[in-house]
C-alpha positions as CSV (number, residue, x, y, z in Angstrom):
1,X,127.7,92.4,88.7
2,X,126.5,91.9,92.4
3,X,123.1,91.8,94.0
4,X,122.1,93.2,97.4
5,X,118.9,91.6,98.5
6,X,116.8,93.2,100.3
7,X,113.1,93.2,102.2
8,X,111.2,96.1,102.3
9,X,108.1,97.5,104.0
10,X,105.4,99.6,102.2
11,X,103.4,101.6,104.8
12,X,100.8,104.1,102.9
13,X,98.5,106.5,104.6
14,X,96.9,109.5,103.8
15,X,97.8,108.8,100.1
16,X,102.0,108.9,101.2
17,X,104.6,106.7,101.9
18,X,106.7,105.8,105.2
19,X,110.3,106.7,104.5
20,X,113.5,106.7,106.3
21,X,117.0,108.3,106.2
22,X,120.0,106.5,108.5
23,X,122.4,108.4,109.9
24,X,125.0,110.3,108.1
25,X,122.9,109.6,104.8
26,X,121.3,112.5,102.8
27,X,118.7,109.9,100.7
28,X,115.5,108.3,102.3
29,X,114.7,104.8,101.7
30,X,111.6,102.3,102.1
31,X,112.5,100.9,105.7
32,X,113.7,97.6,105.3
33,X,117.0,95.1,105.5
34,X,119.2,92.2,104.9
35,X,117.8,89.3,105.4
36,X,120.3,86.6,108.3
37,X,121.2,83.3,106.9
38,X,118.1,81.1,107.5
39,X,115.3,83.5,107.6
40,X,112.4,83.9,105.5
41,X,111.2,87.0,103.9
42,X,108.7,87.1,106.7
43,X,111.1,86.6,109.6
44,X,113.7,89.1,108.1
45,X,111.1,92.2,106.7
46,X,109.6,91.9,110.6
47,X,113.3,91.5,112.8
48,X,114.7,95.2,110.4
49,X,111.1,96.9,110.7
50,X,111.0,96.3,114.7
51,X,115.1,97.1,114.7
52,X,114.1,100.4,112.7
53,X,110.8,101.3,113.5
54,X,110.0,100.3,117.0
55,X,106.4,98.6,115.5
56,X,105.4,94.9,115.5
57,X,104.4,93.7,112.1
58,X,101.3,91.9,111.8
59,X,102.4,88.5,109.8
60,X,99.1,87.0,109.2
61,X,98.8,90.7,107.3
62,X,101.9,90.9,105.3
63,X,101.1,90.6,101.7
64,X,103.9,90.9,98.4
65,X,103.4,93.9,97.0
66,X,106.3,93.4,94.2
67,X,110.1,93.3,93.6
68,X,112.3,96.1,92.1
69,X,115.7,96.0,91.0
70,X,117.8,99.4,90.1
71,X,121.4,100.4,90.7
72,X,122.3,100.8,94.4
73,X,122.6,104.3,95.6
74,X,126.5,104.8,96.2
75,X,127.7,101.3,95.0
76,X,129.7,100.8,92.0
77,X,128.3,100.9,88.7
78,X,126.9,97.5,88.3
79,X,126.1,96.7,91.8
80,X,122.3,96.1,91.9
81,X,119.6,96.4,94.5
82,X,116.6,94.0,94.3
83,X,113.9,95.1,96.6
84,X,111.1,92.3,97.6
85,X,108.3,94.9,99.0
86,X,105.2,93.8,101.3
87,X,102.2,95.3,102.3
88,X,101.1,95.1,106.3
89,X,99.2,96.4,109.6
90,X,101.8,96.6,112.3
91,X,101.5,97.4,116.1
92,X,102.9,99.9,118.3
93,X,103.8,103.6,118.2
94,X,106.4,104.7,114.6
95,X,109.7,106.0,116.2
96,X,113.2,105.9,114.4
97,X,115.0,103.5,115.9
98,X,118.7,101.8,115.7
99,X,120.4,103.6,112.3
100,X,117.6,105.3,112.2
101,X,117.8,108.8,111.9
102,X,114.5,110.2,110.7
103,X,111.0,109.4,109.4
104,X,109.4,110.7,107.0
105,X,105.8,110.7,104.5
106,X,106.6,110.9,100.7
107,X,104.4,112.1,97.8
108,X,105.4,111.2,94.1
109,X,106.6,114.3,93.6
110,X,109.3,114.0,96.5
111,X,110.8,110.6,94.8
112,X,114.2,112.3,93.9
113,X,114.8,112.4,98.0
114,X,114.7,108.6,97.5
115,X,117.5,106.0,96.0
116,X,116.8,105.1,92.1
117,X,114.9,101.5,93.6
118,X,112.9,103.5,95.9
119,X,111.8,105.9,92.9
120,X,110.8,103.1,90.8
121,X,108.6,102.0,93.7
122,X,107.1,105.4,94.0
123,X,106.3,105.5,90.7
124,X,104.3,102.2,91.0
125,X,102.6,103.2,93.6
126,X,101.3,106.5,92.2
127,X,100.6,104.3,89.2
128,X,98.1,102.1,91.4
129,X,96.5,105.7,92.7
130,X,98.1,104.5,96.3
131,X,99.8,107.7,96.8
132,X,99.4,110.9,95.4
């Protein structure tokens, strides 16, 4: 069994949820990344989100918001994706950036347009009464 690790970003506003789709993909994920040998979580989740989104995250107002693990969308059975999700203001203007294809705001009810880790997140966030 492998493990991707990943950081993730949780935007919410008006009760929805920031999403992206890369290029060539048909599935939207929480925006996010790999973290480079020798970063933090901090350093990592704010070099992908600037890569991706074109927005400064705040880091005096990042704050965990939870980890999720689930198969990984088009791996092999048994590859795993662990997603350590934050909470935080950010500067600048949203604009998809890099692989970025599109953005887009997600309700519960759109969470099978995201990968099986990103529905598992949805489903906690509607459970918290963050998004509707």
């Amino acid at each position: 069994m492998s493990l991707i690790d990943k950081l993730v970003w949780i935007h919410v506003k008006d009760k929805q949820v920031l999403c992206a789709r890369s290029h060539g993909k048909d599935i939207y994920y929480i925006p996010g990344g790999k973290r480079e040998e020798g970063e933090s979580d901090q350093q990592a989740l704010m070099r992908e989100i600037e890569e991706e989104l074109s927005v400064r995250l705040i880091p005096e107002s990042l704050k965990f918001a939870g980890q999720f693990k689930a198969q990984a969308h088009g791996k092999p059975e048994g590859t795993l994706v662990q997603m350590t999700c934050y909470f935080g203001d950010y500067e600048g203007t949203l604009a998809a950036n890099s692989e970025i294809e599109e953005l887009i705001w997600l309700k519960h009810k759109d969470k099978d347009k995201t990968a099986p880790v990103g529905q598992i997140i949805l489903d906690q966030l509607k459970k918290q009464n963050l998004i509707d």
